[in-house]
PAKEVO-367486 format. One line per 8 residues: number of its first residue (from 1); for each residue x, y, z of N, C-alpha, C, CB. Coordinates in nm, 2 decimals. Each point is the difference from the previous one (the first is absolute). Glycine has a CB too. Example, Ala and Ser with C-alpha at 12.3 -4.5 7.8 and 13.67 -1.06 7.14 Angstrom:
BEGIN
1 = 1.32,-0.57,0.78,-0.09,0.12,0.00,0.09,0.12,0.00,-0.19,-0.12,0.12; 0.15,0.23,-0.19,0.09,0.11,0.00,-0.08,0.11,0.08,0.12,-0.06,-0.22 .
***
This chain:
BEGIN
1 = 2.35,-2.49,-4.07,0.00,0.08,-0.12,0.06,-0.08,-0.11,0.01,0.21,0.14; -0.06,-0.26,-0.26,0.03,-0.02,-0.13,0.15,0.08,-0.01,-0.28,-0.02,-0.09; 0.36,-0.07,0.09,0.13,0.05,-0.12,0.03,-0.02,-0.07,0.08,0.02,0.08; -0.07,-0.14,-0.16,0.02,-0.04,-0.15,0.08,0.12,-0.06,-0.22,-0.16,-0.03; 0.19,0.24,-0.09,0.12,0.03,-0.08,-0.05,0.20,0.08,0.03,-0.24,-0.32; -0.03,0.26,0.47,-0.05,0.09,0.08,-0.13,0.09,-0.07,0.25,-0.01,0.12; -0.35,-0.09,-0.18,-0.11,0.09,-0.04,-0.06,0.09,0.13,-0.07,-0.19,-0.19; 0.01,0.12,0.31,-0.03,0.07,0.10,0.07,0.13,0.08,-0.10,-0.20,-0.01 .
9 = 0.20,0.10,0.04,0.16,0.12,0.02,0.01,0.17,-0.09,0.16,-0.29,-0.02; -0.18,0.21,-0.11,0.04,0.13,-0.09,-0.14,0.09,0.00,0.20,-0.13,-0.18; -0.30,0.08,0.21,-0.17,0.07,-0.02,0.02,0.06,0.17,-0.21,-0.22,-0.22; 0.25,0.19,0.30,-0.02,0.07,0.13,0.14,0.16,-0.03,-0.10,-0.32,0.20; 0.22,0.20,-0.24,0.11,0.12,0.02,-0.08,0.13,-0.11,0.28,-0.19,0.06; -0.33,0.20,-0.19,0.02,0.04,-0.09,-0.19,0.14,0.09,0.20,-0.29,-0.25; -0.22,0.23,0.29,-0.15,0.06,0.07,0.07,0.13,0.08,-0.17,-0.26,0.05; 0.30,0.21,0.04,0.06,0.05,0.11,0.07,0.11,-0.04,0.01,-0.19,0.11 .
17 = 0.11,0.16,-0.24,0.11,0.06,-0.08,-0.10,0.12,-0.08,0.19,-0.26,-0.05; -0.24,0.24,-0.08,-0.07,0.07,-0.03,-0.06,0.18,0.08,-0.03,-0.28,-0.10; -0.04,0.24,0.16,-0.01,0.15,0.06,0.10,0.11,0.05,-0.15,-0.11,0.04; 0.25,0.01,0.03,0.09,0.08,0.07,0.12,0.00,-0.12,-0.07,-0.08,0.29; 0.09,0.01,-0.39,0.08,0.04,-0.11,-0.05,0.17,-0.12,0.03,-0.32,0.03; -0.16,0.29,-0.01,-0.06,0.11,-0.12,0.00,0.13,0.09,-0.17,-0.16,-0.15; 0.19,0.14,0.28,-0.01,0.14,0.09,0.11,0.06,0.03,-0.16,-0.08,0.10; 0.29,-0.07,-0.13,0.15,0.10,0.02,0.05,0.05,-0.16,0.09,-0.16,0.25 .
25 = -0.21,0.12,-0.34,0.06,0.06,-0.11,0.04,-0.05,-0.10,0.04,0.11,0.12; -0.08,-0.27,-0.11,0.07,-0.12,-0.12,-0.09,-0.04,-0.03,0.20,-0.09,0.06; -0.19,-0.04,-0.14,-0.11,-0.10,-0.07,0.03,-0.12,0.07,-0.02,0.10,-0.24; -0.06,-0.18,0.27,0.05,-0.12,0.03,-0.05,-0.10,-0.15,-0.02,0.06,0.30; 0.18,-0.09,-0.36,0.00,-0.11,-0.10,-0.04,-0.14,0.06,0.20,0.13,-0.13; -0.18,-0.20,0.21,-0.02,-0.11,0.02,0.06,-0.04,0.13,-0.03,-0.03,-0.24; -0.02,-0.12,0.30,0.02,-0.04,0.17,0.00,-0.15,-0.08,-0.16,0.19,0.23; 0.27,-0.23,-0.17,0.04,-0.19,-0.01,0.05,-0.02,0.12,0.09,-0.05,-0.25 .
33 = -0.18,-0.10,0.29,0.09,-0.05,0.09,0.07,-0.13,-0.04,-0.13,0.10,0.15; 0.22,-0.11,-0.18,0.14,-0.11,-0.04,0.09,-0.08,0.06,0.00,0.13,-0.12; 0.00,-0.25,0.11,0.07,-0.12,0.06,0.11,-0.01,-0.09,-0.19,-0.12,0.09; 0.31,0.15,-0.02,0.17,-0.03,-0.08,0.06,-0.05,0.08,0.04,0.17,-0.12; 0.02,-0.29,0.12,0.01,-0.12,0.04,-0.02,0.02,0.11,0.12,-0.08,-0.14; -0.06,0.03,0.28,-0.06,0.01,0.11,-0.11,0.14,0.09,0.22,-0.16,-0.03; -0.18,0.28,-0.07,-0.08,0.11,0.06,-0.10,0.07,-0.05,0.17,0.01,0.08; -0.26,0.07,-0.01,-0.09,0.01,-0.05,-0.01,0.18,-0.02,-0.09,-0.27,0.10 .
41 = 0.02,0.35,-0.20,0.03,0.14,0.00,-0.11,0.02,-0.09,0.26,0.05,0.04; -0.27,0.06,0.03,-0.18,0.14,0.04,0.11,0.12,-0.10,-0.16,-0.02,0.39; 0.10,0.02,-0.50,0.07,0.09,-0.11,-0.11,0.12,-0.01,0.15,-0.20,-0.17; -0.15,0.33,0.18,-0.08,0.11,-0.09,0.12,0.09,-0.09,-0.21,0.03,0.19; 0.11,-0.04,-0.29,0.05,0.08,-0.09,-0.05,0.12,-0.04,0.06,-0.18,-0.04; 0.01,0.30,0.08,-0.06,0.13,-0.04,0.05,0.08,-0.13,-0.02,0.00,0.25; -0.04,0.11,-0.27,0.04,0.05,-0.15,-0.04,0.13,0.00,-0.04,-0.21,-0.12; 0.10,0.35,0.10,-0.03,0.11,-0.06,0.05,0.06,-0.08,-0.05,0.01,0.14 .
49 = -0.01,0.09,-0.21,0.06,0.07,-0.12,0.12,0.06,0.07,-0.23,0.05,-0.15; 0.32,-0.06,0.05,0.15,0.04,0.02,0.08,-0.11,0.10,-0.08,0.27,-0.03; 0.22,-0.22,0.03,0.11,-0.09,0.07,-0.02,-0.09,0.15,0.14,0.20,-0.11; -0.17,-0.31,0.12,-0.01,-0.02,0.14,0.13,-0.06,0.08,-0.26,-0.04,-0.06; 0.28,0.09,0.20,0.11,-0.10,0.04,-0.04,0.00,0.13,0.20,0.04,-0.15; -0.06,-0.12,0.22,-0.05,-0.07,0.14,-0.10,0.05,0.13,0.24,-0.08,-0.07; -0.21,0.22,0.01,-0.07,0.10,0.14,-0.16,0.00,-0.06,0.24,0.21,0.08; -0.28,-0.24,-0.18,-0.18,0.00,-0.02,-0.03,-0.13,0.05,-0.03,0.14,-0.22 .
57 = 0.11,-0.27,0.21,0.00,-0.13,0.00,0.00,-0.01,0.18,0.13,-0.07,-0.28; -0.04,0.17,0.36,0.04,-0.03,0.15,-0.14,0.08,0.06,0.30,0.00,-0.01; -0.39,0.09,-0.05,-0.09,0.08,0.01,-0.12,-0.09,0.03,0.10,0.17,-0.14; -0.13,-0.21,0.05,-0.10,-0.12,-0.04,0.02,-0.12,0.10,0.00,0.06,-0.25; 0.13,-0.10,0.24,0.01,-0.12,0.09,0.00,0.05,0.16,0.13,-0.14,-0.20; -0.10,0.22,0.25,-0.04,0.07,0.14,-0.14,0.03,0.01,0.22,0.11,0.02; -0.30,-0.07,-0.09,-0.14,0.00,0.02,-0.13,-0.12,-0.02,0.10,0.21,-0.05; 0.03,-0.25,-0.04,-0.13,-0.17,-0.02,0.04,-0.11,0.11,-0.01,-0.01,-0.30 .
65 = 0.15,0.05,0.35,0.04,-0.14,0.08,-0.05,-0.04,0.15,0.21,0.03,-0.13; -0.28,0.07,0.21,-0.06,-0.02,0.09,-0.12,-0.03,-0.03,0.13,0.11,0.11; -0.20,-0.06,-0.16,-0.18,-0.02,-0.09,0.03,-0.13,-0.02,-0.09,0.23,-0.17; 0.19,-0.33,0.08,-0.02,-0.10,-0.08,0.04,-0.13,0.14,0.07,0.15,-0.29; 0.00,-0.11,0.42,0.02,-0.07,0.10,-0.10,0.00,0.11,0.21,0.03,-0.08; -0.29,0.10,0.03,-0.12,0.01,0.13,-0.13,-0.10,-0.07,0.05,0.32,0.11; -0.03,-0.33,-0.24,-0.12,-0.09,-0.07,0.07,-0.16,0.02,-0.12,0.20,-0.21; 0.22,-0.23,0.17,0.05,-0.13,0.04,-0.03,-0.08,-0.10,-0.03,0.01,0.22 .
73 = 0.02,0.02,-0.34,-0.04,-0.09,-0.11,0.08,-0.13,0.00,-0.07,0.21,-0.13; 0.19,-0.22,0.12,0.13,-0.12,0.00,0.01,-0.06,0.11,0.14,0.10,-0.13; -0.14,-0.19,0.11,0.01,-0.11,0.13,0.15,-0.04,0.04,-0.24,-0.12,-0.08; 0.32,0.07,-0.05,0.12,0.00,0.02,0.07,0.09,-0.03,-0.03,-0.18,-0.01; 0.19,0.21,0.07,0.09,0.11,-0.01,0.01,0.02,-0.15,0.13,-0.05,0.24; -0.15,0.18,-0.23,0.06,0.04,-0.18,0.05,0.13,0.03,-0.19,-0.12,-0.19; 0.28,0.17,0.02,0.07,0.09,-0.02,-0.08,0.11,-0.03,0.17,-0.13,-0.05; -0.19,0.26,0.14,-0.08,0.06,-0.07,0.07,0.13,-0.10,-0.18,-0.09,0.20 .
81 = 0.13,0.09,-0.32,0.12,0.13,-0.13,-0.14,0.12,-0.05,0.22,-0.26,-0.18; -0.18,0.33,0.15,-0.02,0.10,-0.05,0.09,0.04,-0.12,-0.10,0.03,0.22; 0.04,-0.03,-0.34,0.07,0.03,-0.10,-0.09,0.05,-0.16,0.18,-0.20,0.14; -0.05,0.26,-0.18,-0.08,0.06,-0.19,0.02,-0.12,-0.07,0.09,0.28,-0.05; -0.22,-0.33,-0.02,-0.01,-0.09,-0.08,0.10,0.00,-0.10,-0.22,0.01,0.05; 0.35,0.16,-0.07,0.07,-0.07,-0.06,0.01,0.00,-0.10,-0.01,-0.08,0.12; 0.17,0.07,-0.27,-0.04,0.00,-0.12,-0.05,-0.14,-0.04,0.16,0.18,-0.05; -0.25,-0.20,-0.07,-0.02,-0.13,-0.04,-0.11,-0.05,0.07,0.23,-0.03,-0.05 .
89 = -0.27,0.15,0.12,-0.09,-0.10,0.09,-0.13,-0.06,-0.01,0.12,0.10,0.11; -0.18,-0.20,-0.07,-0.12,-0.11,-0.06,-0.12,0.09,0.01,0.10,-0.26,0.11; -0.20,0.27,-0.21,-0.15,0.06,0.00,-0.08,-0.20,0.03,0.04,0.31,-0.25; -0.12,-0.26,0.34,-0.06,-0.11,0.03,-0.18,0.01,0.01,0.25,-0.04,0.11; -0.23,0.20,-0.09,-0.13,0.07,0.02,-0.08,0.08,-0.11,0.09,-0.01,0.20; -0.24,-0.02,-0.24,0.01,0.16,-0.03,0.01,0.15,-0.03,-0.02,-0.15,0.03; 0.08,0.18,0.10,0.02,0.08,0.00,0.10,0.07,-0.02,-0.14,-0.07,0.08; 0.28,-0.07,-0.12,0.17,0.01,-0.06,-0.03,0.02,-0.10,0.15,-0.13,0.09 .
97 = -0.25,0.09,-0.17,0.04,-0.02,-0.11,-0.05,0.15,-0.06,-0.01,-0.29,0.00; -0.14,0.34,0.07,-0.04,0.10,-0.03,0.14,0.15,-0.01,-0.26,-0.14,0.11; 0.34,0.10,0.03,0.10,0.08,0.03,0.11,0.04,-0.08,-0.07,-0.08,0.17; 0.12,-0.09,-0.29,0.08,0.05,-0.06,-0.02,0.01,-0.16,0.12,-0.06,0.19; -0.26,0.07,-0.17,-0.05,0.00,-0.18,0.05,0.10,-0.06,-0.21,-0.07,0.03; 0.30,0.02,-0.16,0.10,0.08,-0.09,0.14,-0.07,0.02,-0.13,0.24,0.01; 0.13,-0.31,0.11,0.15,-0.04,0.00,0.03,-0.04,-0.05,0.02,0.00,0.12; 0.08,-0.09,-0.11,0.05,-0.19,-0.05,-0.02,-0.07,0.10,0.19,0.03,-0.16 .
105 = -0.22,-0.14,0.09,0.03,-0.13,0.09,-0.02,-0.09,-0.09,-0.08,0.07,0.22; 0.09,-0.19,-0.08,0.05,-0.14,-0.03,-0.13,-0.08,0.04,0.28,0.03,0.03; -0.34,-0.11,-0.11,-0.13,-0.06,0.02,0.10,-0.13,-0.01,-0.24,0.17,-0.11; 0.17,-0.30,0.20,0.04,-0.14,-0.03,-0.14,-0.08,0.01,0.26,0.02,0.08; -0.30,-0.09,-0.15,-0.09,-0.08,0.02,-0.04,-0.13,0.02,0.00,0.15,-0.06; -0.08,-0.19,0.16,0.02,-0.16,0.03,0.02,-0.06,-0.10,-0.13,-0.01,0.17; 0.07,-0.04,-0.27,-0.01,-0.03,-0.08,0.07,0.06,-0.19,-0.17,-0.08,0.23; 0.21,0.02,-0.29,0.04,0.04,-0.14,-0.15,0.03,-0.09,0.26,-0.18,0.01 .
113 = -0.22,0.29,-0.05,-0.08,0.03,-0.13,-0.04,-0.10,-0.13,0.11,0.20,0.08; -0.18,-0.17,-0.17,0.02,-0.11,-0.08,0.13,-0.02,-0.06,-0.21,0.02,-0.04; 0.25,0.08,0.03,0.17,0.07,-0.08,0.12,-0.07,0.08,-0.09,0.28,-0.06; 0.06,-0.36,0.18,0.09,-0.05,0.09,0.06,0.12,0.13,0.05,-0.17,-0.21; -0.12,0.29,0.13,0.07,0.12,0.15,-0.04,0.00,0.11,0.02,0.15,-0.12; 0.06,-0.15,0.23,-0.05,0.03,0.13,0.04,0.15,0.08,0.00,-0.27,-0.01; 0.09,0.36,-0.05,0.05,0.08,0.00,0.00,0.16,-0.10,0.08,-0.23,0.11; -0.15,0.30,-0.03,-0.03,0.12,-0.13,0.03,0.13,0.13,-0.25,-0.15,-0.23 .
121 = 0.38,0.23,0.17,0.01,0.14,0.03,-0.08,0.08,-0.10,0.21,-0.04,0.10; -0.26,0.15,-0.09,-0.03,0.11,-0.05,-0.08,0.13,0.11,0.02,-0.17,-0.23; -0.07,0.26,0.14,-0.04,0.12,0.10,-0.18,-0.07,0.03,0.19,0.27,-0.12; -0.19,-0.21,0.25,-0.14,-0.04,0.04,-0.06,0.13,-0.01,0.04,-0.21,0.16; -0.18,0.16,-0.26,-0.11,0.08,-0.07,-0.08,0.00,0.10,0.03,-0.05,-0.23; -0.09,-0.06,0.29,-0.15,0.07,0.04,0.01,-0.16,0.12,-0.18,0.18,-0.28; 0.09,-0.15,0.37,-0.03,-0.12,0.09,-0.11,0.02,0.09,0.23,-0.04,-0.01; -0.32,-0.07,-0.05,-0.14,0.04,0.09,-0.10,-0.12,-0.06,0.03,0.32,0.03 .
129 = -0.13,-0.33,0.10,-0.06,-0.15,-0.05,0.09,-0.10,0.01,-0.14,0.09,-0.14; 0.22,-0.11,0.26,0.08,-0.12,-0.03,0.12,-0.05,-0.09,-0.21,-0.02,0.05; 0.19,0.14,-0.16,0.09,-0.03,-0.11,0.12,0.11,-0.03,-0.20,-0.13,-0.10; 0.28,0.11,0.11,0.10,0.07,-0.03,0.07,0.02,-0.20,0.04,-0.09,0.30; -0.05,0.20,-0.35,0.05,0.07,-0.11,0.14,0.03,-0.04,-0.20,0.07,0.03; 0.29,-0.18,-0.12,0.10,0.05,-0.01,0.11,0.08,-0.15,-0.07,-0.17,0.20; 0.09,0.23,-0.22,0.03,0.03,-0.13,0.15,-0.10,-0.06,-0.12,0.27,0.06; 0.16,-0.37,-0.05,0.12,-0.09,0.00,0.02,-0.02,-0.16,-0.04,-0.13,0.26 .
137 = 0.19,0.10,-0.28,0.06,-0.02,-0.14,-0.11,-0.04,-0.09,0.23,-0.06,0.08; -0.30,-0.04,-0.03,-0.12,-0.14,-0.05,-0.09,0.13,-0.07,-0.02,-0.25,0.25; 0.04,0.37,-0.19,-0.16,0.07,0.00,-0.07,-0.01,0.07,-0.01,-0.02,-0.16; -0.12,0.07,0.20,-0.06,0.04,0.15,-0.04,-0.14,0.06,-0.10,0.24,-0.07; 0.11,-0.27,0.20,-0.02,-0.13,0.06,-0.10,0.04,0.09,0.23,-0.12,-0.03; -0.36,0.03,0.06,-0.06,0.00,0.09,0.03,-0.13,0.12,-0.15,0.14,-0.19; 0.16,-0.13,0.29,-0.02,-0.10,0.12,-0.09,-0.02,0.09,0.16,0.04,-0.02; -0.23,-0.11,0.06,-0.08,0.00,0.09,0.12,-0.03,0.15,-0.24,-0.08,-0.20 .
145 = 0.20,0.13,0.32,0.06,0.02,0.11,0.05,-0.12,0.02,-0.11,0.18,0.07; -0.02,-0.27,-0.06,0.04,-0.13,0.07,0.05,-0.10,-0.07,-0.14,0.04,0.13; 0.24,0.02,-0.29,0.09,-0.07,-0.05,0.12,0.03,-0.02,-0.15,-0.06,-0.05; 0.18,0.15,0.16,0.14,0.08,0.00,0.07,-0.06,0.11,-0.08,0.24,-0.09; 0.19,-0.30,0.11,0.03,-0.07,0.09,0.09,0.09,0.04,-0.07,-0.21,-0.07; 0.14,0.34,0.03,0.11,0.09,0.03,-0.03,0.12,-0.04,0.16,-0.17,-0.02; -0.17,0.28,0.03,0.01,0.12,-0.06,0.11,0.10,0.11,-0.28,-0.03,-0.12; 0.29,0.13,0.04,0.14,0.05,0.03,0.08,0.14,-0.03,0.00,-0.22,-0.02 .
153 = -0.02,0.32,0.03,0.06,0.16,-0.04,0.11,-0.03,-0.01,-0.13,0.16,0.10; 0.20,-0.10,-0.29,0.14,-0.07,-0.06,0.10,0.16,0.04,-0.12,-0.22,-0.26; 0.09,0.24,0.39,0.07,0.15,0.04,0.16,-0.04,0.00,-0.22,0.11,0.16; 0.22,-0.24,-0.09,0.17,-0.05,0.05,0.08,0.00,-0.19,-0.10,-0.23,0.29; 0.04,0.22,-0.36,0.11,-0.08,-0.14,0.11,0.04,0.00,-0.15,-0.02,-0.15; 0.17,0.17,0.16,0.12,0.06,-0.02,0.11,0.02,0.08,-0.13,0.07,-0.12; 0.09,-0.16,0.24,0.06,-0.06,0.11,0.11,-0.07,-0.01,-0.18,-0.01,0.05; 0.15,-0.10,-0.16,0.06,-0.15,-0.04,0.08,0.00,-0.15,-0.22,-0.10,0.14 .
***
């Protein structure tokens, strides 16, 4: 099985997670498998409207963790987590971005604008076709996906 950055890994776990996530009542935000220095970790990330804490996260991870060991996707030992994507946390999909249209965030992009920017908060307007809509200081910004190297819900600020 292909591991590289766990494309296959995450398309088998995410096939598995999915059903049995939407049936106990959450969303499933996203599945990574990640190499931190010597170890390796099987992440889902779940999400529902209103407060989540450890007992939705222990829920989820007691029902996915035999399913995800009877399929065997990982070859080598990894950490397996269950967790809320969390304040701040990364839109990588369609379907984040659809999720937090009106918010704020933080767009970064591979590359600098002509203006030299690579960095534009504001509220996200609209996202579809690839391209994401932002209303930022600049005035409205358009992006295409595959030149966003970071995007990001600016929920944490008042954090810091």
């Amino acid at each position: 099985m292909a591991k590289g950055k766990g494309g296959s890994t995450v398309a088998i776990v995410e096939r598995i997670a999915r059903p049995v996530v939407e049936e106990l009542g959450y969303r499933l935000w996203d599945v990574r498998y990640e190499k931190e220095g010597p170890d390796h970790f099987l992440r889902v990330f779940i999400d529902k409207d209103g407060d989540m804490d450890t007992a939705d996260c222990e829920k989820v991870s007691r029902a996915l963790d035999p399913l995800i060991d009877e399929a065997d996707p990982i070859e080598e030992s990894y950490y397996f987590e269950v967790s809320s994507p969390g304040l701040g946390r990364r839109l990588t999909r369609p379907e984040h971005f659809a999720a937090v249209c009106g918010e704020k965030v933080l767009v970064r992009l591979y590359r600098a604008d002509a203006l030299g920017n690579k960095e534009f908060t504001g509220t996200l307007t609209g996202a579809a076709d690839g391209e994401i809509v932002l209303d930022a200081a600049q005035g409205e910004r358009r992006f295409a996906l595959s030149d966003v190297a970071l995007a990001k819900l600016c929920d944490d600020e008042d954090l810091f």
